[in-house]
Phi, psi and omega in degrees: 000118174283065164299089198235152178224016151225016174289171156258132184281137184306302168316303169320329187286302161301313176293289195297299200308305187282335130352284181278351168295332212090008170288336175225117189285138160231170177266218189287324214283333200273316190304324181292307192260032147258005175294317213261329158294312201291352168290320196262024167262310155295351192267129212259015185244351164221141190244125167312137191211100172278340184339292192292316161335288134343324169273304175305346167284329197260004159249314138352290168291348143304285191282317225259168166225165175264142204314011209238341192100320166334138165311152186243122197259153167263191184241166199294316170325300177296323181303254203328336150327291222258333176308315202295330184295303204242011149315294149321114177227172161209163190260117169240135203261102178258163151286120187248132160272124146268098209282148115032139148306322193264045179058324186323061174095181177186205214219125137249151196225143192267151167229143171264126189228147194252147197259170175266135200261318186268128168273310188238142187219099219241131210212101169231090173237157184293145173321140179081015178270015182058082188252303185305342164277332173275352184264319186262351151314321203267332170290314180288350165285319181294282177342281232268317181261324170275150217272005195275158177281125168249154167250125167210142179230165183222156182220144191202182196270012215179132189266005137313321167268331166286352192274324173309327171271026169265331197290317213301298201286333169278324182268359131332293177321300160302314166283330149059044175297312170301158158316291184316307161292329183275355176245001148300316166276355181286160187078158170255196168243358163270004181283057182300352203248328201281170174291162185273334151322308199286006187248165170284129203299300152256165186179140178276125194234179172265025146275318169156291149227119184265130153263103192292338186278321162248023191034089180243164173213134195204121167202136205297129167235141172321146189252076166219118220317307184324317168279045178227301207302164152083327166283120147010355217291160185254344199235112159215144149250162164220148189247163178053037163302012208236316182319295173277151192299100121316058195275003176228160156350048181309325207271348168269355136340308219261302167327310178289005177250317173324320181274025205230341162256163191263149210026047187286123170251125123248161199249108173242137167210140184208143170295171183272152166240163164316305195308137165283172199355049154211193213345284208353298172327294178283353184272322180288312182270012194271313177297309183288325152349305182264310160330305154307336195106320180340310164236131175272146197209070167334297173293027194228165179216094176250159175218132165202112161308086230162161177300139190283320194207164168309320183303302169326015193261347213266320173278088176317300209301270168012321211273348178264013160313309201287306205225085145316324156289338143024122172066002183246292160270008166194141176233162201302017158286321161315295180284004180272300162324273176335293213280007149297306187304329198281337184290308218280317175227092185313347172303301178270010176302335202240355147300305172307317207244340130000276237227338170253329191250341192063013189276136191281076176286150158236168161350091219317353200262342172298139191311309212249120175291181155306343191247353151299329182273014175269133193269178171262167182324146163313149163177164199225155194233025213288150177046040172249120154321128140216187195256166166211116161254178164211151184238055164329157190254160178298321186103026163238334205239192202268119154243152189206142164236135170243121179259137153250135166233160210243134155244172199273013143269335164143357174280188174231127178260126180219135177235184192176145178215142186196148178290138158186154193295158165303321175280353185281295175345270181323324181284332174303178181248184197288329182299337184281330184287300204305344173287303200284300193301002193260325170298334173287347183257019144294277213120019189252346128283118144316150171239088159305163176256176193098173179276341172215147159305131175274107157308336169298284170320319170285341167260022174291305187298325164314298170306314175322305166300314186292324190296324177293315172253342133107028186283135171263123155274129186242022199175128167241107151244160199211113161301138209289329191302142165051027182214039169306302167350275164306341203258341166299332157255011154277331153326307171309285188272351141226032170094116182308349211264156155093023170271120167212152237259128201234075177312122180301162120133205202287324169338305157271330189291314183329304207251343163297346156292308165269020136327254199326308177291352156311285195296304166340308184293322187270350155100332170319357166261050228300069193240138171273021192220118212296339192299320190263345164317292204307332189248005150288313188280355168280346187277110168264194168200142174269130156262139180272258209225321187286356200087351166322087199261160178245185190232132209214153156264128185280351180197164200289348192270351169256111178298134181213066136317291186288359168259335190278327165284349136353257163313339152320293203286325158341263172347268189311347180279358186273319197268005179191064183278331151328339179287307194278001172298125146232000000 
């Protein structure tokens, strides 16, 4: 046994070399987590262990078969995986009771015990890398091996997808190559009247694959939050967390039961996904954190694959930056084939390079790509001319102001504020709360108190705010719903000019979208604030029959507020561009 707090871990070791050959491209997200091993290779506080590493390969490659019956070779990737799991150890000192020699009574005494330092283990790879044949190696070593009773689950958005890390280990059973399995397998399960050594020991049942010898359990649980809370598990993988319309957390479900047993594992893996702002979204940047540094998370293992920019997709060399398995388990015709189809069919384009590239394409119907919603350097616009739209509220909902202000290159500096009651609040649900505080500590959600918005308080608060940061508004647009009120005493106390009135629909809307997506694309939309990230990446658009488009939300909870006051304040910065000459 090699115990070290400066060795390099073997696999790891081979993947950097090869790394520094130039033999393997990675991308940024890889290159942060070998910063972050090659950190725990210096922390004189944790230690390298190849025992266990060594061991799960030689029970894996022993035992195990590929769902075809086939020997099973592992890959280098999973060695390199499974290394950051099961490498890592650190020492914790507790107090242990002990009895007495003579039987009489006992002690406690501190002992040093030593832990597994990862828990969590985070897998964002291109489609066809078998990630799922790497989820059930790792649930069937914890079945099999560890000698403790476990509870373990695997969860996916489909139970046709939870079931792949189960075949690999049911057609184990049956074929039953290894020692180990074959002495697991022995007997039957209609032998009811023998003893239970004389029955088989493991068997795929109808709770799910059972070991009877130390009563483990490993079974597909639904990926909804509800069945996730409240278990136990010592083992879970979930797999396609990134697939599916996902609005909470599963892997923090599994986690709040899962930290409660000791060297509680989990494996989240995934392919990239479409969907927008949701968990994914927030698990990824909660991930990119810890990469960075920003915050330290020892106990976290990220590996996440993918393309540096859209151009490599054009550079085969490039593609295993996407897919370390590459040329092994799919090959590089397959993936050649995709990036035809997708120059060939926009439907499926942004799936391919999703789901093959790792690139966070989102769904074609969405306005704005991803790398339009991404924000920019802080900046402040004080005592700088600007546009103001408003999207007023129902008094339930969302009220939203956007400021532009045009600079003298041709971008737009925008900021944005916005409203909503205590009880709107109080009502989301939690992955959506956790979202809404990260706008409310920007400053760019208000929280009013009450059950509906006063509009008289918001524009109290408002006028306050401009005064305060000292923006000159020369041009106000607005949409008319719910905002006689308001726009009447904004009139009153500044002046009838430069107010307009922004009639919804495609007519209108049409050719000031696509402005704005002009500038978006060219980057030229200079906005800080996750609130306007967040309502960009929501925006879709209806084209009618003339080519017209109007601007939509696909579902209610994705707000595109702060683009549709946007687009007001556009609109009115168009109609009175005479205001900003000067």
């Amino acid at each position: 046994m090699a115990l070290s707090n400066t060795a390099v871990p073997r696999y790891y070791g081979m993947f950097r070399d090869a790394v520094i050959r130039g033999e393997i491209p990675v991308c940024r997200e890889i290159e942060m987590e070998m910063n972050r091993i090659d950190d725990l290779i210096a922390n004189p506080g944790v230690y390298y262990d190849d025992e266990a590493v060594e061991g799960w390969i030689r029970y894996c490659e022993g035992e195990l078969t590929l769902t075809d019956g086939s020997d099973l070779v592992l890959l280098d990737s999973f060695k390199l995986w499974a290394e950051s799991v099961f490498g890592w150890y650190y020492f914790e000192e507790r107090s242990v009771y002990e009895p007495n020699e003579d039987g009489h009574g006992g002690h406690y005494v501190q002992k040093w015990i030593k832990k597994r330092l990862i828990n969590k283990q985070y897998l964002i790879v291109g489609r066809g890398a078998s990630k799922s044949l790497y989820e059930s190696c790792i649930q069937s070593y914890f079945l099999n091996v560890d000698t403790s009773t476990t509870y373990q689950m695997t969860t996916a958005p489909t139970m046709k997808q939870a079931e792949e890390v189960m075949s690999p280990i049911r057609t184990a059973i049956t074929r039953s190559r290894g020692p180990l399995f074959k002495f697991l397998t022995e007997g039957s399960l209609q032998n009811t009247i023998g003893s239970k050594a004389k029955r088989m020991k493991l068997a795929s049942t109808k709770k799910g694959i059972e070991n009877f010898l130390t009563n483990s359990l490993l079974e597909i649980r639904p990926m909804s939050i509800d069945k996730l809370q409240g278990m136990r598990p010592k083992t879970a993988t979930v797999d396609e967390w990134l697939s599916g319309d996902i609005r909470e957390d599963p892997i923090g479900a599994i986690e709040q039961g899962a930290s409660k047993v000791d060297d509680w594992l989990i494996i989240a893996v995934s392919s990239e996904g479409t969907v927008r702002n949701g968990s994914g979204d927030t698990i990824k940047m909660e991930l990119m954190k810890i990469l960075k540094g920003d915050y330290p998370d020892i106990h976290t293992s990220i590996w996440w694959y993918k393309l540096d920019s859209l151009d490599e997709v054009a550079k085969p060399e490039m593609w295993l930056k996407a897919n370390p398995n590459l040329g092994k388990t799919v090959s590089y015709d397959t993936y050649q084939r995709d990036v035809e189809r997708a120059e060939n069919a926009p439907a499926a384009r942004n799936d391919i390079l999703a789901k093959r590239f790792g690139l966070p394409m989102e769904g074609y119907t969405y306005y704005f790509t991803y790398e339009e919603t991404l924000p920019h350097r802080r900046r402040d616009f004080w005592q700088m001319p600007c546009a103001m739209g408003a999207d007023l509220s129902r008094g339930d909902d969302f009220c939203n102001f956007t400021f532009l202000f045009p600079l003298s290159n041709g971008a737009f500096g925008v900021k944005t504020r916005a409203y909503i009651s205590e009880l709107t609040l109080k009502k989301l649900p939690g992955a959506m709360r956790i979202k809404y505080d990260q706008f409310i500590s920007e400053g760019s959600l208000i929280v009013m108190e009450g059950t509906v918005l006063d509009m008289m308080q918001v524009y109290e608060d408002l006028d306050n705010y401009i005064t305060r940061v000292e923006y000159d508004v020369r041009c106000f647009g607005y949409d008319p719903y719910n905002a006689k009120e308001f726009v009447e005493r904004w009139a009153s106390e500044n002046g009838p000019f430069g107010i307009e009135k922004v009639i919804q629909g495609a007519k209108t809307e049409s050719v000031p979208l696509g402005e704005l997506k002009k500038l978006s694309e060219e980057r030229m939309l200079l906005f800080d604030e996750a609130l306007m990230t967040f309502c960009m990446g929501n925006c879709i658009t209806l084209e009618d029959t003339n080519g017209n488009r109007k601007l939509l939300k696909k579902r209610q909870d994705q707000k595109i507020d702060s683009v549709a006051a946007m687009m007001d304040a556009y609109i009115a910065y168009k109609l009175n561009r005479d205001a900003f000459e000067y």
